[in-house]
VEXKE-551530 format. One line per field, with one value per residue (C-alpha): x, y, z. Coordinates in Angstrom, 1 decimal, decimal comma. Layout:
<nodes>
x	(X:...)
y	(Y:...)
z	(Z:...)
</nodes>
This chain:
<nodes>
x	(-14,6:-14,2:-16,9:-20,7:-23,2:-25,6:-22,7:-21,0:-25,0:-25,5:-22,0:-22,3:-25,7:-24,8:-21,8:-23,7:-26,9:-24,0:-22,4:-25,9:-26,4:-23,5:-21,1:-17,8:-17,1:-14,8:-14,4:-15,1:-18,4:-19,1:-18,4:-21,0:-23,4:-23,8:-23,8:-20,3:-17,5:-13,7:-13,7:-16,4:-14,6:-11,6:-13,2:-15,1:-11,3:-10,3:-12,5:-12,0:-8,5:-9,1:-11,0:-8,4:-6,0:-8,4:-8,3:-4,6:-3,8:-6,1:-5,3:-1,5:-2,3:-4,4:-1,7:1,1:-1,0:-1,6:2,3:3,2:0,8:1,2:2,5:4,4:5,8:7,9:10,9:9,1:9,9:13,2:12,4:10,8:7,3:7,5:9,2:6,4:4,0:5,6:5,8:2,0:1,3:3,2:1,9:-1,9:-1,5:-0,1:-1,9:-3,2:0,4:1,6:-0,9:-1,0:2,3:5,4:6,6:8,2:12,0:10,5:8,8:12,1:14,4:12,0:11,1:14,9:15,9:13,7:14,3:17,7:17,0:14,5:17,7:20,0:17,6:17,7:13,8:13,8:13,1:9,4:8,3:9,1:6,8:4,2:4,2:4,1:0,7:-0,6:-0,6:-2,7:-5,2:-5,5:-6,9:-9,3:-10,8:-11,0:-12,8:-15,0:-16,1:-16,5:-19,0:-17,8:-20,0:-22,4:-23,7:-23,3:-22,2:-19,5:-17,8:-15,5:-14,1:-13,7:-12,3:-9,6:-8,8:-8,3:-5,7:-4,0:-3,3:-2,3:0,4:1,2:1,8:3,3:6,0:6,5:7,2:9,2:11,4:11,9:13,2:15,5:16,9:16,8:18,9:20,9:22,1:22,4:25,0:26,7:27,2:28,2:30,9)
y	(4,3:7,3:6,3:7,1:4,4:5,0:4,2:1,3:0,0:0,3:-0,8:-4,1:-4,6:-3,7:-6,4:-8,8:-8,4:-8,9:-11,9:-14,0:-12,8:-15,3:-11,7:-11,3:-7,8:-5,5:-2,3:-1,2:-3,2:-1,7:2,0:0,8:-0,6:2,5:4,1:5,9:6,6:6,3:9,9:11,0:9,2:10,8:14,2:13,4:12,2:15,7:17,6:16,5:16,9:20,7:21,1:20,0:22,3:25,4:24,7:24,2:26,7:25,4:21,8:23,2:25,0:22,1:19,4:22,0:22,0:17,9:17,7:19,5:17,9:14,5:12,3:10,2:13,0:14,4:14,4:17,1:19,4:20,0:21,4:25,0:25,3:27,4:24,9:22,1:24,3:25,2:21,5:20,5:23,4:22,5:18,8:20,0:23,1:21,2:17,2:17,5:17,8:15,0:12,9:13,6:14,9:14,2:10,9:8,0:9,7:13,0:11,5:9,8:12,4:15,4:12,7:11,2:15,4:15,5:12,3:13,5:16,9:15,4:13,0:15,9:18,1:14,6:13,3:9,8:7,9:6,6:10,3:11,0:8,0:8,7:12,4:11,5:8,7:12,0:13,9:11,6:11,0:14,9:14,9:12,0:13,9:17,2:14,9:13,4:16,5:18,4:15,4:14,7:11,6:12,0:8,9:5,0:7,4:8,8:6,4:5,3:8,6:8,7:5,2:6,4:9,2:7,0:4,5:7,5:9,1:5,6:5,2:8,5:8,6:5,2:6,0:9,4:7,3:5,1:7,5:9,5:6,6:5,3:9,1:9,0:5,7:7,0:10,3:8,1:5,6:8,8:10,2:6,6:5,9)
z	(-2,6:-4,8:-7,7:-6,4:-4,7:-7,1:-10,2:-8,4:-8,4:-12,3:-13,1:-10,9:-12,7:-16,1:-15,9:-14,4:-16,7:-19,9:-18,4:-17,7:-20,9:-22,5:-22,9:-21,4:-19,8:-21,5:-21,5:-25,0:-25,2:-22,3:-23,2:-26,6:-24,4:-22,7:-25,8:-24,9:-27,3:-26,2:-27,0:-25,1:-21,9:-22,6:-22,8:-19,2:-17,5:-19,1:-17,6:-14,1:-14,8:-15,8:-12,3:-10,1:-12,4:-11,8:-8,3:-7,6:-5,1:-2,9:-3,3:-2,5:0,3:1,8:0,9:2,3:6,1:6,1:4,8:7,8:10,5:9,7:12,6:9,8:8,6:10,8:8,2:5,8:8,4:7,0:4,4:4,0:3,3:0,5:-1,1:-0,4:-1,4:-5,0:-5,5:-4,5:-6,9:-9,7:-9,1:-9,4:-11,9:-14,5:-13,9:-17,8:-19,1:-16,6:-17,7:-21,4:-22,7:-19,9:-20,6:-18,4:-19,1:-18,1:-14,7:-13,4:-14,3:-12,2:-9,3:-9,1:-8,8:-5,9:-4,5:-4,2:-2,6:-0,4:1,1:1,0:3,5:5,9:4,9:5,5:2,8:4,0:4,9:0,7:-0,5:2,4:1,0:-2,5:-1,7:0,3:-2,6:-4,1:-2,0:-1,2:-5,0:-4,5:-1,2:-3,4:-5,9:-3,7:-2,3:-5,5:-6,6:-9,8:-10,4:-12,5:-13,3:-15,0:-18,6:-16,7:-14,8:-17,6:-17,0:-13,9:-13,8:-16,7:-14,8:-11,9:-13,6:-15,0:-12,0:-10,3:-12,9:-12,7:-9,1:-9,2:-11,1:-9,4:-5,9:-7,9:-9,2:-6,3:-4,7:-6,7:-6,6:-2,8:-3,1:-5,8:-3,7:-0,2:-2,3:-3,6:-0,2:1,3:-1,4)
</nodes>
């Protein structure tokens, strides 16, 4: 699990000391019990954001070599490397406008572009969604290596980050495949 032993501990206890106490959990009453503010979450999910951003050429080149050595992914293979690797790069580089300022419209109109090109250079339509869930958990290994969790304070944070990036990368897989299907119907009519 990506959130720390020692967090997962004070969370479970935290929750359950507030619901034998008569309280129901939420997340706001939680973030005042700890004495956190909904700002000072959002500044601890930007932050992690701004370290996978100032590490994005490695994260690219790391994603480019498991892209290209996956057994499931022996459809990527079609298409140059170079091209992979701009993509991861652009992916991780830029998260904090991805997260923050691209909206829905933006997400399906980049991911249905590449879901089409992806069909065009003949990758199946699994190997795109397996690459796309790749790229995601590429970032939670970086994370989890980096050791990001700090403790009970910060893992509001790291839990917003976390549904951010799931909707994010949701939609992405999404998108691409309706572009996938869109371009395969094209062709077929």
């Amino acid at each position: 699990m990506w959130i720390g032993q020692e967090v997962q501990e004070v969370l479970r206890r935290v929750i359950t000391e507030r619901a034998l106490a008569g309280h129901n959990f939420s997340f706001l009453a939680e973030l005042e019990y700890l004495g956190r503010s909904a700002e000072e979450v959002s500044m601890i999910a930007l932050r992690l954001v701004h370290l996978i951003e100032s590490h994005s050429d490695e994260l690219a080149d790391g994603l480019t070599r498991k892209l290209f050595t996956s057994e499931r992914l022996r459809g990527m293979k079609h298409v140059p490397a170079s091209e992979i690797h701009e993509r991861c790069h652009e992916v991780y580089r830029n998260l904090s406008d991805w997260l923050m300022s691209k909206t829905e419209h933006d997400i399906e109109r980049v991911y249905q572009r590449l879901g089409a090109r992806r069909y065009e250079q003949g990758v199946g339509l699994a190997d795109l969604c397996w690459g796309l869930m790749l790229t995601k958990e590429h970032l939670w290994e970086f994370l989890e290596r980096e050791g990001v969790h700090g403790g009970a304070h910060e893992i509001f944070g790291e839990l917003e980050l976390l549904r951010s990036l799931d909707q994010f990368f949701d939609r992405a897989v999404y998108h691409a495949a309706t572009g996938y299907e869109h371009a395969r119907m094209a062709i077929a009519a």
